[in-house]
C-alpha positions as CSV (number, residue, x, y, z in Angstrom):
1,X,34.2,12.0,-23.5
2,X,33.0,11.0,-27.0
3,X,30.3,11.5,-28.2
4,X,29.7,7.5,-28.9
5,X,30.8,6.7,-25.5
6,X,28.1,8.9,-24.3
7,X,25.7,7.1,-26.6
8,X,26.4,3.7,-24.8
9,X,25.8,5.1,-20.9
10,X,23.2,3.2,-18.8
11,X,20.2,5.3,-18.6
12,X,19.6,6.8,-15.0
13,X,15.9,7.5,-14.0
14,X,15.2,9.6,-11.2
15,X,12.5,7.7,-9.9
16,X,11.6,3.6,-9.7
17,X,8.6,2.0,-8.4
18,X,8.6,-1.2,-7.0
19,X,5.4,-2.5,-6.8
20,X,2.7,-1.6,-9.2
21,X,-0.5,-1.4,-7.1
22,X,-2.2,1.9,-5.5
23,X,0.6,2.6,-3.2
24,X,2.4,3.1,-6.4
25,X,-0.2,4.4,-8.4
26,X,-0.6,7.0,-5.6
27,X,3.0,8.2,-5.6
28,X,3.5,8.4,-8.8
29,X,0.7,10.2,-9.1
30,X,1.5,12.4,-6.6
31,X,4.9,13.5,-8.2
32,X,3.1,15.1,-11.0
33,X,0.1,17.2,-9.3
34,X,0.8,20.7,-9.6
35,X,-1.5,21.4,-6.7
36,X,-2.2,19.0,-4.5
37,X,-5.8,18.9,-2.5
38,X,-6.6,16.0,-1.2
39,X,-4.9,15.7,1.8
40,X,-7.0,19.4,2.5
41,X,-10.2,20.2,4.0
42,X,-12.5,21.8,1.4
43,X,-11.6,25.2,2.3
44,X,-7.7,24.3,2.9
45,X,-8.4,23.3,-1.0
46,X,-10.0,26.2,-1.9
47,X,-6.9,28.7,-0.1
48,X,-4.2,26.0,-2.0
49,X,-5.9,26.8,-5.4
50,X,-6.1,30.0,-4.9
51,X,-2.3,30.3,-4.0
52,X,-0.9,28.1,-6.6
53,X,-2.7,30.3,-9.3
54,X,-2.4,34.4,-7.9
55,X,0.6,33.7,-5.2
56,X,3.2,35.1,-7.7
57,X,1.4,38.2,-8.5
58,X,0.4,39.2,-4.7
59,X,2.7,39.8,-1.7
60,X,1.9,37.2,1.1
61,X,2.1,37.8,4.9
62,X,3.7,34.9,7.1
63,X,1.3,34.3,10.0
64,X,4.2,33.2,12.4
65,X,6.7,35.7,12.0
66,X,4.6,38.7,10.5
67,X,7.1,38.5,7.4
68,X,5.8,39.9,3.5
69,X,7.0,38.1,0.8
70,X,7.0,40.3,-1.9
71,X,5.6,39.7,-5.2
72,X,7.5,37.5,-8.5
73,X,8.8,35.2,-6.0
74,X,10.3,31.9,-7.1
75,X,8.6,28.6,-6.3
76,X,10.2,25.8,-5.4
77,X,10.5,23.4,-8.0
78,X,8.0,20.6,-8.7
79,X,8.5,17.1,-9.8
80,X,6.3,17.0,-12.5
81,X,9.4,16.2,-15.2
82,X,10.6,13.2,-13.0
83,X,11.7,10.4,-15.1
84,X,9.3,7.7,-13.2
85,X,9.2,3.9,-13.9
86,X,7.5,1.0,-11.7
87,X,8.6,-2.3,-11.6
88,X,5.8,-5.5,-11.2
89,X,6.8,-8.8,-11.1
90,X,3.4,-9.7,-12.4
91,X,1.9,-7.1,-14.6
92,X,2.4,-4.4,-17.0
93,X,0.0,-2.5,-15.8
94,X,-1.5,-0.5,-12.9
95,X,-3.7,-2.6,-10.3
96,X,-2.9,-5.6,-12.1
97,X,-2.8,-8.2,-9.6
98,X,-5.3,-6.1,-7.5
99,X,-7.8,-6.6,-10.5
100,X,-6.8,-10.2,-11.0
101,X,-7.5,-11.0,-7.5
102,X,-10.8,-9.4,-7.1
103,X,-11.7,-10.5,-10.3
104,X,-11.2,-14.3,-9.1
105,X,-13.1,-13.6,-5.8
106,X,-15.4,-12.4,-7.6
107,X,-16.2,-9.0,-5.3
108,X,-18.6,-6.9,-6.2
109,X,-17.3,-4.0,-3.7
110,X,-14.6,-2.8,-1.9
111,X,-14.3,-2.6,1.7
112,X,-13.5,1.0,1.7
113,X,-15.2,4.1,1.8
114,X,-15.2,6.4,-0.4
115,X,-12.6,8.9,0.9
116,X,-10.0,5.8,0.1
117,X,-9.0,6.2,-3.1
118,X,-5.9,7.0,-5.3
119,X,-5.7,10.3,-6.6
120,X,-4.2,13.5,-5.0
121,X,-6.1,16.5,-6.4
122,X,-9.0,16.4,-4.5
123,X,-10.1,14.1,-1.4
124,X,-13.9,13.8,-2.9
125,X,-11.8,12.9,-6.5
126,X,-13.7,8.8,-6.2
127,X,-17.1,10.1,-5.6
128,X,-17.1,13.1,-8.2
129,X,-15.8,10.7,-10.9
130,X,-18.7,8.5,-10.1
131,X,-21.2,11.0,-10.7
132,X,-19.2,12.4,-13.7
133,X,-19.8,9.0,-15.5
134,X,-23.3,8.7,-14.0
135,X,-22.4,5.5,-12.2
136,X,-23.3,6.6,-8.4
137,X,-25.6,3.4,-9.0
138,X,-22.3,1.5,-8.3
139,X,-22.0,3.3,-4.9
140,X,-23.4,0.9,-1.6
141,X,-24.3,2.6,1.3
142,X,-22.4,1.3,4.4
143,X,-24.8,1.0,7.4
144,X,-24.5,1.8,11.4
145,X,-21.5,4.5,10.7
146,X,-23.3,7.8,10.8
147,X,-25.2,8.8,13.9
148,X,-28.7,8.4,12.3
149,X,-27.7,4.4,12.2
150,X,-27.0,3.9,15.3
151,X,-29.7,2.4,17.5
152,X,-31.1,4.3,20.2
153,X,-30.0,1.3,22.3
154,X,-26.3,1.5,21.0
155,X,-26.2,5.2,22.1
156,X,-27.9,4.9,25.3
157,X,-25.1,2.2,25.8
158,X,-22.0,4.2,24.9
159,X,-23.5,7.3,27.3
160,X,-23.5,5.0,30.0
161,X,-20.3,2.8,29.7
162,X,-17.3,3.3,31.6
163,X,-14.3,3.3,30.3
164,X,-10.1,5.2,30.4
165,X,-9.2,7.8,28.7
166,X,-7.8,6.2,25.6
167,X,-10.1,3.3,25.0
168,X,-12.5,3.0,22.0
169,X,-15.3,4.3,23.7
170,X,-13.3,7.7,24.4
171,X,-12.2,7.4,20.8
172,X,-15.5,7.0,19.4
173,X,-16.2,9.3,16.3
174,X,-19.6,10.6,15.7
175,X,-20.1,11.3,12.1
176,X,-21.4,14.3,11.3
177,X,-25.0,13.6,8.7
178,X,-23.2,15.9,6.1
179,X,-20.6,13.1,5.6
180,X,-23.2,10.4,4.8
181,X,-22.3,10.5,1.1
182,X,-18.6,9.8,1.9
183,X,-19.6,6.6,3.7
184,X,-20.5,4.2,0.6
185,X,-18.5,1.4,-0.8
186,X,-17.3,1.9,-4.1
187,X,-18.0,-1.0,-6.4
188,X,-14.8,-2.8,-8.0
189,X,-15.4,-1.7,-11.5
190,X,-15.5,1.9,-10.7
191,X,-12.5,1.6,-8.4
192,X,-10.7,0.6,-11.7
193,X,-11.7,2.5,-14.0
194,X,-10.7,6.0,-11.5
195,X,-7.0,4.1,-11.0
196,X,-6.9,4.2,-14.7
197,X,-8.4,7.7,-15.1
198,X,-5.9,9.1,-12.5
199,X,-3.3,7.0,-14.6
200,X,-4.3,8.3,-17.6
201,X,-4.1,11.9,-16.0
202,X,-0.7,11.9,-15.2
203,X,1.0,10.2,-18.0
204,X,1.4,7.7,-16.4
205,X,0.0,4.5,-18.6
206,X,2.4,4.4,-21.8
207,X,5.6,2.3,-20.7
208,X,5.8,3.5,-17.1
209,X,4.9,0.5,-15.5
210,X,7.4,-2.9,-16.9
211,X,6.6,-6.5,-16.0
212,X,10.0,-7.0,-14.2
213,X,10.7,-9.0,-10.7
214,X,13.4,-7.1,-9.1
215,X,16.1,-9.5,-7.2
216,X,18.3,-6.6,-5.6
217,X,18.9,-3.4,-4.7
218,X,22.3,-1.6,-4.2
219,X,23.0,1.5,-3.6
220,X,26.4,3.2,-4.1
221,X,28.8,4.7,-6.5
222,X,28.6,3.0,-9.9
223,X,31.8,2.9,-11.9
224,X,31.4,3.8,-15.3
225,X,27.7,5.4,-14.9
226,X,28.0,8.0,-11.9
227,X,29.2,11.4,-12.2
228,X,31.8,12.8,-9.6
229,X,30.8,9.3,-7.5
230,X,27.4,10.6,-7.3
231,X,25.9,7.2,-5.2
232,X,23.2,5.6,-7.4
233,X,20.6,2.7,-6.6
234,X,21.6,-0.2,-9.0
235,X,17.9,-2.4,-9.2
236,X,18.7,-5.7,-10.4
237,X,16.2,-7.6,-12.2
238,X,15.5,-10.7,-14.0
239,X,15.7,-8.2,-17.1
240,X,19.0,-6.9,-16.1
241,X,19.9,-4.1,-13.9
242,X,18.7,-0.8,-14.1
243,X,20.3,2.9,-12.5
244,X,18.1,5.5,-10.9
245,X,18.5,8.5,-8.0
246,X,15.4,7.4,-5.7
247,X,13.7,4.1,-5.1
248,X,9.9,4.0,-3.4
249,X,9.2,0.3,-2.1
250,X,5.5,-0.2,-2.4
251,X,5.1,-4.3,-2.2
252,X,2.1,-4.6,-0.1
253,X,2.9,-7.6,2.6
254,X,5.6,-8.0,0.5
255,X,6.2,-11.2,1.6
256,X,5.5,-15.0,0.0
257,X,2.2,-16.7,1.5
258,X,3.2,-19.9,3.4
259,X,0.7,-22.3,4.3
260,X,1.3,-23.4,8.2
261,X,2.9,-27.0,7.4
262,X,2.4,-28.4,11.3
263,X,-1.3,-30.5,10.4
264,X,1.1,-31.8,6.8
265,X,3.3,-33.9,8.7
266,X,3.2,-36.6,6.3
267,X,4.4,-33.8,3.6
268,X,8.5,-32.7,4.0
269,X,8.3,-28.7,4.3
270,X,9.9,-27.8,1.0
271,X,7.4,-30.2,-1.0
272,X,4.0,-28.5,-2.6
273,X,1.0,-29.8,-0.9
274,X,-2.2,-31.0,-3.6
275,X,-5.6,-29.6,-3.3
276,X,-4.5,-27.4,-0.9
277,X,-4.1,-23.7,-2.2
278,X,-3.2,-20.0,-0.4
279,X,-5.8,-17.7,-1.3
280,X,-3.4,-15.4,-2.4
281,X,-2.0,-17.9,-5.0
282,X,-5.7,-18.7,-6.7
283,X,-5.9,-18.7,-10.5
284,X,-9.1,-20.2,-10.7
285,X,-11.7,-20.4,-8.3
286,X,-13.0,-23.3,-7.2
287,X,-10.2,-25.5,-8.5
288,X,-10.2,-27.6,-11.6
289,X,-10.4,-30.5,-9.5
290,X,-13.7,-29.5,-7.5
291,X,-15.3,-28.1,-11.1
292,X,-14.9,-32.2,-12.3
293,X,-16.3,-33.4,-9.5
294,X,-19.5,-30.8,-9.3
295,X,-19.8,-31.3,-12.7
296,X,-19.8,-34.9,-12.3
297,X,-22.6,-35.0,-10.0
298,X,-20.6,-35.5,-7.3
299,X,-20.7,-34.4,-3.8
300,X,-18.3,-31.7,-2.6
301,X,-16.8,-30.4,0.2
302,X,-14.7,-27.5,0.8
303,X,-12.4,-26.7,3.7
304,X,-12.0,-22.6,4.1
305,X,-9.3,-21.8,7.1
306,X,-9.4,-18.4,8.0
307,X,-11.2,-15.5,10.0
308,X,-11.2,-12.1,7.6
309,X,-12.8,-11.2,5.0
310,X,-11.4,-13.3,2.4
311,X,-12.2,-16.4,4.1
312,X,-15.8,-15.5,4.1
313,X,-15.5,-14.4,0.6
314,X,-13.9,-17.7,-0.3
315,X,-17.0,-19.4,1.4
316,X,-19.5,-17.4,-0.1
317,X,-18.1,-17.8,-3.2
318,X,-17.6,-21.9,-3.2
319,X,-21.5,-21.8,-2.3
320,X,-22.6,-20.0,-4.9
321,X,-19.9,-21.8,-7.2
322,X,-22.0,-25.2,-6.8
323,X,-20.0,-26.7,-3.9
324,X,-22.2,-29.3,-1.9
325,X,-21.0,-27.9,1.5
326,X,-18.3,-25.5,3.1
327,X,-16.9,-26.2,6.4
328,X,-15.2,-22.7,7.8
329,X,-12.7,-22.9,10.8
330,X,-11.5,-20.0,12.8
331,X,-9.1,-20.4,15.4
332,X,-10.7,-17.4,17.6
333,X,-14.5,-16.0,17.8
334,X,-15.7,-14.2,15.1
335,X,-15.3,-10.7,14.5
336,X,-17.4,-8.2,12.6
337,X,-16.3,-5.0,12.2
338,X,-17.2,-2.7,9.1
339,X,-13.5,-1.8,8.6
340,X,-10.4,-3.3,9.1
341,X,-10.0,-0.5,12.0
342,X,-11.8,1.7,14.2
343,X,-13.4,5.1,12.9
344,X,-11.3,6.7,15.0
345,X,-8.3,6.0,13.4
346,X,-9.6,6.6,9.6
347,X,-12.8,8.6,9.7
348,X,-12.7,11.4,6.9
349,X,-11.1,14.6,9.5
350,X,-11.0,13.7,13.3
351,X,-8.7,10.6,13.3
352,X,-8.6,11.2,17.1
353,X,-6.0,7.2,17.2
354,X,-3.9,8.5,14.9
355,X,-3.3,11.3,16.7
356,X,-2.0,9.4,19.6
357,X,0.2,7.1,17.4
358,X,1.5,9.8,16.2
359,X,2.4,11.6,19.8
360,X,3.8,8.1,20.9
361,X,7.6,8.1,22.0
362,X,8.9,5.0,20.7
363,X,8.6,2.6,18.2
364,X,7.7,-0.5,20.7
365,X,4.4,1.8,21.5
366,X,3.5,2.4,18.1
367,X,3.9,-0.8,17.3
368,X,1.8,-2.5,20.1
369,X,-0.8,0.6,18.8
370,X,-0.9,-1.3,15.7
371,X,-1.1,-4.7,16.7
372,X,-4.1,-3.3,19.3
373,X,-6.5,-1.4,16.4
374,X,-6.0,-3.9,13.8
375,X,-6.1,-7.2,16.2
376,X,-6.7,-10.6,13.9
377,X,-9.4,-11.1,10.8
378,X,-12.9,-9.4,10.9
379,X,-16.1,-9.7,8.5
380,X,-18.2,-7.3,8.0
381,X,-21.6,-7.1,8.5
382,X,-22.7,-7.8,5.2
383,X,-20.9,-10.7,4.7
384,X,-21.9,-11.9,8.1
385,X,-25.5,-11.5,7.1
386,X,-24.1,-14.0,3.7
387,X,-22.2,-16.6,6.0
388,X,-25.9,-16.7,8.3
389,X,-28.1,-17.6,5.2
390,X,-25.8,-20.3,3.5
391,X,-25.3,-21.9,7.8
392,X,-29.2,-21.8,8.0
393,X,-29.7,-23.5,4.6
394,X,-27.2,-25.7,5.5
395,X,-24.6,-24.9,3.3
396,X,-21.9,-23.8,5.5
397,X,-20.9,-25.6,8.8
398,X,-19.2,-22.3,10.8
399,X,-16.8,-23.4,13.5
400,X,-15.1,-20.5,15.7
401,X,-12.0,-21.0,18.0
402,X,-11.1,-24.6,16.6
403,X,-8.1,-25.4,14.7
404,X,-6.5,-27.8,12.4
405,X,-4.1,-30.3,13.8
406,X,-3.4,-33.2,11.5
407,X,-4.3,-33.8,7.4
408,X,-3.9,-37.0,5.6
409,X,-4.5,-37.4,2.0
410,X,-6.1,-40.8,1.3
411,X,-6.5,-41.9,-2.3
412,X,-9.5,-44.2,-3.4
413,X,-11.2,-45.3,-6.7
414,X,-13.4,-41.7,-6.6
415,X,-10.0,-39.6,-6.1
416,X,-8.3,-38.4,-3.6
417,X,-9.5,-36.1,-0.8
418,X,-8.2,-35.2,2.7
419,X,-9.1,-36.3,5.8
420,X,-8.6,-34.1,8.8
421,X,-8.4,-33.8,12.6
422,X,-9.6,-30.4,14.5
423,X,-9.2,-29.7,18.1
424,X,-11.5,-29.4,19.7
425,X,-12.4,-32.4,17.8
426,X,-15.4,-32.3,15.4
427,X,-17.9,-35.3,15.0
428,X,-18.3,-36.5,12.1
429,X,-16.5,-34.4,9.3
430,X,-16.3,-35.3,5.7
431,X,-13.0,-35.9,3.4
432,X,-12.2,-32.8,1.9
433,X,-12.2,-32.3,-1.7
434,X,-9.9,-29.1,-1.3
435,X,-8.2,-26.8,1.8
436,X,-8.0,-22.9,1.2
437,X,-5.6,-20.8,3.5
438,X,-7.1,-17.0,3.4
439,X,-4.8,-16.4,6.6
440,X,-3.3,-13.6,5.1
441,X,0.8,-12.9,5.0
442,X,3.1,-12.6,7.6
443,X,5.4,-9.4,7.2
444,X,8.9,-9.8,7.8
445,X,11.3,-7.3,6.1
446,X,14.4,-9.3,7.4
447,X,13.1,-12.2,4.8
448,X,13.0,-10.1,1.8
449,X,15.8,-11.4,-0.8
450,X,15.8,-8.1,-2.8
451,X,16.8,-6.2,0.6
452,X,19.1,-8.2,2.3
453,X,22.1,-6.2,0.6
454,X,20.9,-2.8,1.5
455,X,20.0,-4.6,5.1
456,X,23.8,-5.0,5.0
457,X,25.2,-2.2,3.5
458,X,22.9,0.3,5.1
459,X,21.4,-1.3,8.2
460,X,18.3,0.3,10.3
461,X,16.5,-1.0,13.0
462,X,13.7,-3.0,12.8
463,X,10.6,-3.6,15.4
464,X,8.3,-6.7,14.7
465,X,9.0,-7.8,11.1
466,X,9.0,-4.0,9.7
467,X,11.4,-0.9,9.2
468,X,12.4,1.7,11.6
469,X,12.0,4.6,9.1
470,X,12.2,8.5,9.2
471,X,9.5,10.5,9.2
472,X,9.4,11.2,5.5
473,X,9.0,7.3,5.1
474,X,12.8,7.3,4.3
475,X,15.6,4.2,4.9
476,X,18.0,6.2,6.1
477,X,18.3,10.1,5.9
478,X,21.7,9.2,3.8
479,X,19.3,7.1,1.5
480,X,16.6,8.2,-0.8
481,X,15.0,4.8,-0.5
482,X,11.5,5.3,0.2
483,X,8.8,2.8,1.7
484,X,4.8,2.8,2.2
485,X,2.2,1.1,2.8
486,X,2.4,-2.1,5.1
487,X,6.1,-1.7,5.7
488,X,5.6,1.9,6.2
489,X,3.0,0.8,9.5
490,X,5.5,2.2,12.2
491,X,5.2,5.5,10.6
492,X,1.6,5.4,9.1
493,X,-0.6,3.9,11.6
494,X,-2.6,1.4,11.6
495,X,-4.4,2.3,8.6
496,X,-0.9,2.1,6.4
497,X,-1.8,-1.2,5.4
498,X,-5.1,-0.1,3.3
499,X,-6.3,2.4,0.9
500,X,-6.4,5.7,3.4
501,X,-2.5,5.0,4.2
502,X,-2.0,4.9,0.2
503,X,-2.2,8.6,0.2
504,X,-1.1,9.9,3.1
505,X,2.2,7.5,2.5
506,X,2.6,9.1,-1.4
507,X,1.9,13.3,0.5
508,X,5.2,12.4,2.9
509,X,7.2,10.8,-0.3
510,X,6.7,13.2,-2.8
511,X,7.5,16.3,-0.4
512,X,10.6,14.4,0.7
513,X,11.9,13.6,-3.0
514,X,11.3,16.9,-3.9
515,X,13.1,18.3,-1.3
516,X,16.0,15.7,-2.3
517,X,16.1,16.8,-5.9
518,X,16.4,20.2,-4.7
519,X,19.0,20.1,-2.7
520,X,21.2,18.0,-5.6
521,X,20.2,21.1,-7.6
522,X,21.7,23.0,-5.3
523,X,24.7,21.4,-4.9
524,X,25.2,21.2,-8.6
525,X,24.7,25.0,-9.0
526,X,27.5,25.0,-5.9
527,X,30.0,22.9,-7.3
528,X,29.9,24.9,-10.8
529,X,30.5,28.3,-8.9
530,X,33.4,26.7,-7.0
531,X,34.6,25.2,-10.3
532,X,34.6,29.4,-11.6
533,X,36.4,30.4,-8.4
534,X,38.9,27.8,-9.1
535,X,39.6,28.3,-12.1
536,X,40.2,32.4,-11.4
537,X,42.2,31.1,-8.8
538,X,44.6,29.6,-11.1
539,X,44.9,32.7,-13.3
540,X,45.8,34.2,-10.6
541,X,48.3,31.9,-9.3
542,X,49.7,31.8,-13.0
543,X,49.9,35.5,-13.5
544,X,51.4,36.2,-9.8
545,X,54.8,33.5,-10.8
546,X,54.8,34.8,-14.6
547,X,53.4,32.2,-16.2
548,X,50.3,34.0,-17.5
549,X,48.6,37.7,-17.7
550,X,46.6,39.2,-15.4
551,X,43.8,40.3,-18.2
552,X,43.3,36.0,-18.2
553,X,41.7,36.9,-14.2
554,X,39.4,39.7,-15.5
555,X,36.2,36.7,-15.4
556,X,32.7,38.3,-15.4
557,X,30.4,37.1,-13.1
């Protein structure tokens, strides 16, 4: 082959990213520690460190087998020289539509504690870089998780309750008072500005991450680009295509909001509905149309449908934005919880759930496992506190277990606004100014365009709108496609969907793509000692009819 030709050969990376946010972030970080701690108890950490830095220079006895590996042994070989990219359909840039969106909700804090975080050298790596920058001023102290906040009443309660062997009471963590400090939230700024310090770590801020919106993925022998019909993902975008060995699928819900059209029946399904928004699709918060009438001198009202935390965000937020009033529907009670799930499926070390799920047979049981811990919406207590101030000022008219059935748009002189019916019905409601959906994202891998070729080509089953991957979060164990977060649930628990399955999902990835570039290293180093053997074969076959001398076979070795 020329050397021009060579010169014009699509570039094949070894790693793509699709998705942008801290499951990617994680990953790719992840693939370039040397020594990774955070998955470790403090003195697992300490007995990694020490290996990684004397375990060449010291013979090491296997506990199992009673086994001494003597000293100058080879270590297995790291991914720290991966050729990484991430793809983001709407940033550049690490976080970027995380940022945007809790920049436009304007939160203050994050839900998660402390131990949730990004980086894989160390599981304390949040809280140390907040007191490295002297910032531990940012850090809010979550109440009624250790023991010492829990009421004497709440205790007394627990001690006395009946309940089976696997229900939440049984399950209940106590946190020990030595892990007080890991129980604060983090605020938003300083959850940033570590992403982009891990980033910045790693190498991994300088052209890694392209604003591109991938439309496909294949993956198979590439004429003109693999070598001995080596298969190869082939990631279309709307940039053109690009070639790589490995693929990691870290979308998040993945999926596009939909807004339930049943109360729009005066709208067809395919047309866009005014004043009515997904909060997930927010530029600006409120709308352009309620700052004119607020600023006006007009009087507002907002319509928030949802029960989580970013409805009550959304509510709060209006308020405090200068909206006259906010009616809230949920369509079942209110629930607070501190977390999106139980301690006992994220707490820092005894994740007594997670154990279960991961003991369960099947998929259908880890599945319902899932649906169980993580159930509907929740607030937490500090934004329930928020929500009871702006009802008691009467601000915010809360309605639980209601739900919309029918919106009509009516336009007058003033503009138009949107009249609604609720069952059970509601006296006296006001037009509505503007409807917000925070009712979060169906996830259905079946209706995701960029797989639906790989869904052909290399089907797996699927259980409840998500994949039926290996345990090393892997499509197939024929292909290196790689998924985590909330299409990784089945595998992750039902924490995957947050921060503390960010981690855990980039530990099980990165051993797995190691372990896949070394056995291609292996086979090349095979294939080039069977390419010497066959050549000395055919020296030999030439010398034995006469066709060539035997000093040709003399080949050292």
């Amino acid at each position: 082959m020329s050397d021009t030709s060579r010169q014009t050969l699509p570039h094949i990376h070894d790693v793509i990213i699709i998705g942008a946010g801290p499951c990617g972030l994680a990953v790719a970080a992840r693939l370039r520690e040397k020594a990774p701690g955070a998955i470790f108890t403090d003195e697992e950490h300490r007995r990694h460190r020490f290996l990684h830095r004397y375990g060449r220079s010291m013979p090491l006895k296997q506990v199992r087998n009673g086994r001494v590996t003597c000293c100058g042994r080879q270590t297995p070989s790291n991914t720290q020289d991966l050729d990484i990219v991430a793809l983001d359909a709407t940033h550049n840039d690490w976080c970027g539509r995380w940022n945007k969106l809790f920049k436009c909700y304007n939160i203050e804090h994050l839900r998660s504690p402390m131990f949730w975080h990004v980086s894989p050298a160390d599981r304390d790596a949040l809280l140390g870089y907040a007191y490295s920058q002297s910032r531990e001023n940012e850090l809010l102290e979550i109440h009624h998780c250790v023991g010492k906040e829990v009421s004497k009443h709440m205790r007394k309660r627990t001690r006395t309750q009946k309940c089976s062997a696997h229900s939440a009471c049984n399950a209940r963590v106590e946190i020990n008072e030595r892990d007080r400090i890991d129980y604060f939230n983090p605020s938003q700024a300083l959850f940033s500005d570590h992403c982009r310090s891990v980033a910045s770590r790693y190498h991994l801020c300088n052209g890694v991450v392209k604003k591109e919106s991938v439309q496909d993925i294949k993956f198979d022998a590439v004429q003109g680009v693999s070598v001995n019909d080596e298969p190869l993902f082939t990631v279309t975008t709307d940039q053109g295509p690009q070639y790589t060995r490995t693929v990691v699928l870290s979308v998040g819900p993945a999926n596009q909001p939909s807004i339930p059209r049943h109360a729009f029946r005066a709208f067809s399904a395919s047309a866009p509905l005014p004043q009515v928004c997904h909060s997930t699709q927010i530029e600006t918060f409120p709308d352009p149309i309620v700052r004119t009438r607020i600023a006006l001198g007009q009087r507002t009202n907002v319509l928030v449908i949802g029960g989580g935390l970013t409805s009550a965000q959304l509510s709060d937020l209006a308020i405090r934005k200068g909206v006259s009033k906010v009616w809230h529907l949920m369509r079942s009670p209110i629930a607070i919880k501190t977390f999106d799930v139980e301690l006992s499926w994220m707490s820092k070390y005894r994740n007594l759930e997670q154990a279960y799920f991961y003991s369960a047979d099947t998929d259908e049981e880890r599945l319902q496992m899932v649906k169980a811990a993580r159930g509907g919406g929740s607030i937490p207590p500090r934004y329930h506190k928020k929500l009871k101030e702006h009802i008691s000022r009467g601000r915010l008219e809360l309605r639980t277990e209601t739900k919309l059935v029918d919106a009509q748009l009516v336009t007058t002189e003033a503009g138009s606004r949107w009249k609604v019916e609720t069952e059970p019905a509601i006296e006296d409601m006001p037009s509505f100014d503007f409807i917000y959906f925070a009712t979060g994202i169906e996830t259905d891998v079946a209706s995701l365009p960029y797989l639906r070729t790989m869904r052909e080509t290399h089907p797996i089953d699927e259980m409840g709108g998500l994949p039926c991957l290996t345990e090393q979060l892997k499509w197939r164990d024929d292909v290196p496609l790689f998924v985590t977060g909330r299409l990784a649930s089945l595998r992750l628990g039902a924490a995957g969907p947050n921060l503390g399955g960010a981690r855990t999902g980039a530990e099980r990835i990165a051993l797995a793509i190691q372990e896949h570039f070394e056995e291609r290293q292996n086979e090349d180093e095979a294939s080039e000692g069977s390419a010497v053997g066959d050549r000395n074969e055919n020296e030999w076959e030439r010398f034995v009819l006469g066709r060539g001398s035997k000093y040709s076979c003399l080949v050292e070795h």
